[in-house]
Legacy VTK file of the C-alpha trace (Angstrom):
# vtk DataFile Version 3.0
C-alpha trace
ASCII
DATASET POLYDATA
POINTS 344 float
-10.871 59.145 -44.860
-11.809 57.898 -41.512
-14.983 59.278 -39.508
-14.566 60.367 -35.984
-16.625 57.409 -34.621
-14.633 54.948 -36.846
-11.211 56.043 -35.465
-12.918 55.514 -31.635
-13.861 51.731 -33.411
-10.536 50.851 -34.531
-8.852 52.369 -31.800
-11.246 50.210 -29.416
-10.678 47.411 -31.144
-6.408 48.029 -30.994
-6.572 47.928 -27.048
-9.193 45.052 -26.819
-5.964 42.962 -29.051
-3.209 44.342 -27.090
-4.888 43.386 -23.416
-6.045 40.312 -25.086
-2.956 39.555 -25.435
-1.436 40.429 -22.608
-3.362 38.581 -20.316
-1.815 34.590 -19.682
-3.308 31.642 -21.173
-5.823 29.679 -18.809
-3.860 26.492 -17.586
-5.611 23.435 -18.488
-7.409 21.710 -15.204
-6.424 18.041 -15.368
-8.532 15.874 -13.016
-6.799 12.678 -12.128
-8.676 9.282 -10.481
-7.368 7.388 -7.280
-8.922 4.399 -6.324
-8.383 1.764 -3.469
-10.139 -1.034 -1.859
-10.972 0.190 1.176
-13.084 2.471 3.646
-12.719 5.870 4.095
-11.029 5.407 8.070
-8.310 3.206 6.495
-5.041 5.180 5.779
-5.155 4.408 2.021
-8.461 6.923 1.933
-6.804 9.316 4.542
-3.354 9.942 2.987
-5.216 10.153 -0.494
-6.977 12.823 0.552
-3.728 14.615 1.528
-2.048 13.913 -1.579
-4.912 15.525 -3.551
-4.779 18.114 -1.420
-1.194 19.042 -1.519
-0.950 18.182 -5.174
-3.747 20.828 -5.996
-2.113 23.751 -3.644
1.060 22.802 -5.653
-0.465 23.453 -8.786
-2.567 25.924 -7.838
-5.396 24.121 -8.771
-4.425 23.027 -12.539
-4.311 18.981 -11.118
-7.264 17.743 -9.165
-7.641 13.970 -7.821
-11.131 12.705 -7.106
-10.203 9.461 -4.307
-12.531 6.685 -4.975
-12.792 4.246 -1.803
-14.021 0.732 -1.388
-13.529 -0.822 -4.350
-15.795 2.115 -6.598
-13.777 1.429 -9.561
-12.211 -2.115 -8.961
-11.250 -4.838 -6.412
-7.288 -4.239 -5.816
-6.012 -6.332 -8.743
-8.745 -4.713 -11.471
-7.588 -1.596 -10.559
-3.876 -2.463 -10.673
-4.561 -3.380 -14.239
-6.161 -0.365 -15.566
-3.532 1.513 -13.999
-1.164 -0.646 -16.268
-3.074 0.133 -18.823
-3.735 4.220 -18.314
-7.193 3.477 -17.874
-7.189 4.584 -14.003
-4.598 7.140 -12.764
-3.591 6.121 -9.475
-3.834 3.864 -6.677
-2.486 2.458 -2.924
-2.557 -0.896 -2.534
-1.051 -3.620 -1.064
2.126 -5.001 -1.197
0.877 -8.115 -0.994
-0.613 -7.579 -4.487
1.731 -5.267 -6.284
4.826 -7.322 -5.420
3.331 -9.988 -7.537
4.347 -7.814 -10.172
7.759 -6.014 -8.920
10.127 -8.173 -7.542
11.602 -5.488 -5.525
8.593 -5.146 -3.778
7.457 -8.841 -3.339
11.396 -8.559 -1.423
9.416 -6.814 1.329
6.636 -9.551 1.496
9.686 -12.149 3.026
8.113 -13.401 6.809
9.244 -11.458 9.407
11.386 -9.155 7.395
10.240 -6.127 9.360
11.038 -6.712 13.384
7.989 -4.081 14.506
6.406 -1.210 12.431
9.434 1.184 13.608
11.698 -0.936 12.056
9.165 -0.470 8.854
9.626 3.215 9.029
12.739 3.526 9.958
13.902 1.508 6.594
11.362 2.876 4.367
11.962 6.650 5.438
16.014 6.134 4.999
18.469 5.777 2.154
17.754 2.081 2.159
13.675 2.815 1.537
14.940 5.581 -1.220
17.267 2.500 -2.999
13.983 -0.142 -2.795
11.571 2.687 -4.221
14.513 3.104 -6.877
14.243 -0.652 -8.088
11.116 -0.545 -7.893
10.643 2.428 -10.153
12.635 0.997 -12.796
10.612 -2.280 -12.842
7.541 -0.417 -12.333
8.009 1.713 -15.560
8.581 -1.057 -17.767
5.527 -2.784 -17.079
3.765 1.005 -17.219
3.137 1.513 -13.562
5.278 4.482 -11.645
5.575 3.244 -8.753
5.445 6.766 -5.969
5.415 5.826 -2.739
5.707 2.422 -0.595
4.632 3.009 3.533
2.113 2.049 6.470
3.464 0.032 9.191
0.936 -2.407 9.220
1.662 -6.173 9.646
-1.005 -8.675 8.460
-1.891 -10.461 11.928
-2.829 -14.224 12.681
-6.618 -14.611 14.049
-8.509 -17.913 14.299
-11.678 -19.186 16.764
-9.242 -22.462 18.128
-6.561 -21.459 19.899
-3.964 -18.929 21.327
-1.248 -18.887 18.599
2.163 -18.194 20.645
4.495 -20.866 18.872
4.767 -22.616 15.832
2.947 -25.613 17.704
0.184 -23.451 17.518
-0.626 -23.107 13.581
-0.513 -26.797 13.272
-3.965 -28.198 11.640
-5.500 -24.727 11.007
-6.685 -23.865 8.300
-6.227 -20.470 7.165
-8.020 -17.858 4.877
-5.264 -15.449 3.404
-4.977 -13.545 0.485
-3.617 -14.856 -3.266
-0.731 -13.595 -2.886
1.546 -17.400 -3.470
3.981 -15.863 -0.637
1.519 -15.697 1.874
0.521 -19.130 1.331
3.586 -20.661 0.790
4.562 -18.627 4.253
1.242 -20.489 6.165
1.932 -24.009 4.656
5.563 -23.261 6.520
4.528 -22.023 9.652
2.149 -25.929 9.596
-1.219 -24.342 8.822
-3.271 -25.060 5.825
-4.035 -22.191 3.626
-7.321 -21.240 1.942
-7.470 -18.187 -0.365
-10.984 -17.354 -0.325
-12.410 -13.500 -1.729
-12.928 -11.143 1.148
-16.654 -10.721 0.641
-16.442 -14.072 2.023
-14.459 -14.558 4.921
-17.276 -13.562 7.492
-19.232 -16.260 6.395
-16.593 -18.526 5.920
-15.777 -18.137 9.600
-18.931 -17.832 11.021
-19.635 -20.847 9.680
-16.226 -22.752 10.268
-15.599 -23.482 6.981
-11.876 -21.535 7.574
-10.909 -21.885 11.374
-8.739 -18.197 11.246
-8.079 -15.350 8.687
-5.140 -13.017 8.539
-4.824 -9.088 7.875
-4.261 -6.090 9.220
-5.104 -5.377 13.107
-8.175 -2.819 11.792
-9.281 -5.151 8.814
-10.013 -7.763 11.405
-12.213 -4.838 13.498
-13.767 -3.121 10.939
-14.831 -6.243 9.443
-15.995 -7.194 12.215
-14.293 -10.908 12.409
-13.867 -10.588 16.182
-17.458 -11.240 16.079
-16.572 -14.735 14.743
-13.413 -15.070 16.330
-11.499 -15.343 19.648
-7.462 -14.753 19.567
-5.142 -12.679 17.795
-1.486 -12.782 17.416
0.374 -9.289 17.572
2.667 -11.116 15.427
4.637 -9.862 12.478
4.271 -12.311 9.836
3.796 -10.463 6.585
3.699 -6.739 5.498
0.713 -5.155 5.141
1.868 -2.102 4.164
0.669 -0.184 1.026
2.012 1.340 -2.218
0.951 4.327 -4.168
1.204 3.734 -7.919
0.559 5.672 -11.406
-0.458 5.027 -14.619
2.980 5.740 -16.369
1.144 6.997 -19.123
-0.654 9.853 -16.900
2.782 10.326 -15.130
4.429 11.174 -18.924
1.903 13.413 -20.229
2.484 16.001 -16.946
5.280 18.608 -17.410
8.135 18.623 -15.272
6.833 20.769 -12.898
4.039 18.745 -12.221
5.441 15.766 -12.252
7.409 17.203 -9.277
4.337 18.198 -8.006
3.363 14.797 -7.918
6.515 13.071 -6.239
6.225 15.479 -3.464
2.686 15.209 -3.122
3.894 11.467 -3.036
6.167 11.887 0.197
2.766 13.655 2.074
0.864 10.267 1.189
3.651 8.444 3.009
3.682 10.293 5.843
0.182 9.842 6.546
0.509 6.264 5.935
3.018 6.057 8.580
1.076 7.982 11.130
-2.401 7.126 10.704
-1.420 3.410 9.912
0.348 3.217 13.464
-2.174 4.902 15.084
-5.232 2.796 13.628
-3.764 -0.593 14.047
-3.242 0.142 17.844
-6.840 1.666 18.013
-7.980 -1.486 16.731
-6.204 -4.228 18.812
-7.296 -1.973 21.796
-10.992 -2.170 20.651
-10.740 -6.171 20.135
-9.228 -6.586 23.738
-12.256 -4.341 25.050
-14.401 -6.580 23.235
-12.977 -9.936 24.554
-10.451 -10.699 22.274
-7.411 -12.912 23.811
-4.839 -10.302 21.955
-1.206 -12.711 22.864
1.749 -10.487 22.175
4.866 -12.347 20.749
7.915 -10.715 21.849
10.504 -13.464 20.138
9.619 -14.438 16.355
13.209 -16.292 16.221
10.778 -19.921 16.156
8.697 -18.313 13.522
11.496 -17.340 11.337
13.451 -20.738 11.490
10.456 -22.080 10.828
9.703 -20.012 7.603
13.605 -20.635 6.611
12.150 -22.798 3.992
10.345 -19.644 2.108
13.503 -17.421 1.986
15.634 -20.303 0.909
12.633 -20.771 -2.627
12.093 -16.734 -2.888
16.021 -15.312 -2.576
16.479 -18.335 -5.210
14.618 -16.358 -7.532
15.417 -13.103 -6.793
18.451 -11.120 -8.528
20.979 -9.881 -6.437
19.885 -6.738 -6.189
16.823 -7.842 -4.238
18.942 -10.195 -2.520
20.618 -7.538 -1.645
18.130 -5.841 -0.290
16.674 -8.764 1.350
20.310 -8.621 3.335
20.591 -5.057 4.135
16.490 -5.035 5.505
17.786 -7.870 8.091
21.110 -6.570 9.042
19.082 -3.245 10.243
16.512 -5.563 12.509
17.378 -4.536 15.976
17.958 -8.124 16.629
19.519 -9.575 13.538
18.083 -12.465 11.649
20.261 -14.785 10.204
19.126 -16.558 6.990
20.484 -17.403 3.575
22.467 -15.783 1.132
LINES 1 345
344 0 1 2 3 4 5 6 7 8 9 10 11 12 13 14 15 16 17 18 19 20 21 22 23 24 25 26 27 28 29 30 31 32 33 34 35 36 37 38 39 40 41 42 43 44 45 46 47 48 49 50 51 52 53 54 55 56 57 58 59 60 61 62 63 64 65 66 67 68 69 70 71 72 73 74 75 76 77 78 79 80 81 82 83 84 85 86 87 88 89 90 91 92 93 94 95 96 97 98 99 100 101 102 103 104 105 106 107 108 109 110 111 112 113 114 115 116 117 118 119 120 121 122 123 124 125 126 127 128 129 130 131 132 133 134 135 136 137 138 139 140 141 142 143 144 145 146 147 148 149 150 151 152 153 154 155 156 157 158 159 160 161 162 163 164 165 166 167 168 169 170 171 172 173 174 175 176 177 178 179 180 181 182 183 184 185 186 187 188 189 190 191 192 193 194 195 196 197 198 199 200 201 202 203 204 205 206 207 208 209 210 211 212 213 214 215 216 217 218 219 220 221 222 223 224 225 226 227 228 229 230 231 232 233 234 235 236 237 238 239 240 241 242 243 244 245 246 247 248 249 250 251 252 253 254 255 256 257 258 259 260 261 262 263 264 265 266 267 268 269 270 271 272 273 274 275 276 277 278 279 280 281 282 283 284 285 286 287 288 289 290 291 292 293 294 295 296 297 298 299 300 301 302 303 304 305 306 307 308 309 310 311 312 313 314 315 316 317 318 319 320 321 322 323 324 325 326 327 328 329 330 331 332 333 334 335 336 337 338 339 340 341 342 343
């Protein structure tokens, strides 16, 4: 027989169970790593911070990104491989760089594919940018990268200490740092300069102290890093991409439930946008600066020389390309404003 104070116990102990039970289990915080190359003004750190932002709001705080910037856990390539590997979650990087691994990226690496960074966006943003990020995906995966996102309208911009560049003349008997990426090069030994992949830690130098006469990137890689120090003239001229991609480990990607791997890809279309707008915005900013600070900026309105010139590079790279990415190649020219003809 049960004492008074016993049935209070058991009684107790009966609602303690039953709101126990109804109360939901706590959601498992996962906390995610993005790295990148760069400093925290470029638009890799900026739209990171807006993907982990949106991402966590989406999932109400169960996934958290911490963005590490300028090269915390990896130059560009290191990290690219322990995202292949599912040792790092995510990262934006170049084109340049990734495309050496997914053809249907390095397809947007071509000279001069892009006529002016609307044209970028306006392909990217449309069903043509949803079919590239679609080939992509599917090459991505079976190497283990997911590939997200692929924006900023960023070209990677001619700048030497010799001359005005404003033909093909001009490029003759320079030689030229770039990245190695075998496009670029290959795209510089065209255009009649010689090029010189050197790592970026060393360009300053290697310009300050003419061992390189010029250097190539991105309008506010050449400010930041202060080359116009070293350096006289820039071309506003389109010859690469420097535009980014944001890329998972496919491993991380397929242990998320469907819901936030959704999370994830829409978080994913944020990232873009901010790529497109603060990319735009900061490579104008810069080539402002560098005119303020002396810089000869010479704006090349007609690339038509530049791309007959490079004819040689689309004839060796659509050679090798399926013909899906030719076809994409194709499709990317026929929307230039002014259309460039080149091979099949």
């Amino acid at each position: 027989m049960y004492s008074r104070s016993g049935m209070i116990l058991a009684a107790a102990g009966i609602a303690a169970l039953v709101s126990s039970a109804a109360k939901p289990a706590v959601a498992e915080t996962i906390d995610l790593r993005y790295g990148h190359a760069n400093t925290t003004t470029y638009p890799y750190h900026t739209a990171g911070l807006a993907f982990a932002a949106n991402l966590a709001e989406a999932t109400e705080g169960e996934v958290r990104v911490q963005v590490y910037p300028r090269s915390q856990l990896g130059g560009e390539r290191d990290i690219l491989k322990a995202v292949q590997e599912g040792r790092i979650d995510l990262q934006a990087l170049s084109v340049g760089v990734v495309g050496n691994r997914i053809q249907a990226i390095n397809a947007l690496n071509l000279p001069f594919v892009f006529a002016s960074p609307e044209h970028f966006i306006e392909v990217t943003t449309g069903e043509l940018g949803a079919e590239i990020l679609a080939l992509a995906r599917v090459e991505g995966d079976a190497s283990g990268i997911r590939v997200l996102a692929i924006a900023g309208p960023m070209f990677r911009l001619p700048m030497n200490d010799e001359r005005p560049i404003t033909s093909v003349e001009d490029f003759k008997g320079l030689i030229m740092r770039t990245m190695e990426v075998p496009l670029h090069r290959d795209v510089y030994r065209a255009l009649g300069a010689t090029p010189v992949p050197l790592p970026f830690e060393e360009v300053y130098s290697a310009l300050q102290n003419g061992v390189v006469d010029g250097n190539e990137n991105g309008a506010s890689a050449l400010f930041s890093n202060r080359f116009h120090e070293v350096q006289r003239y820039v071309s506003d001229l389109p010859v690469v991409s420097n535009s980014g991609a944001l890329v998972m480990s496919l491993a991380t990607y397929g242990r998320m439930s469907p819901e936030q791997q959704a999370a994830i890809d829409a978080a994913a279309t944020v990232w873009a946008e901010v790529m497109n707008t603060d990319g735009m915005a900061l490579e104008s900013e810069a080539l402002e600066a560098m005119a303020a600070a002396g810089i000869e900026i010479s704006h090349v309105s007609d690339s038509s020389e530049f791309v007959a010139a490079t004819r040689s590079v689309y004839e060796d790279y659509m050679a090798d390309f399926n013909e899906e990415h030719r076809d994409l190649v194709r499709k990317i020219l026929a929307s230039q404003p002014n259309r460039v003809r080149l091979p099949n």
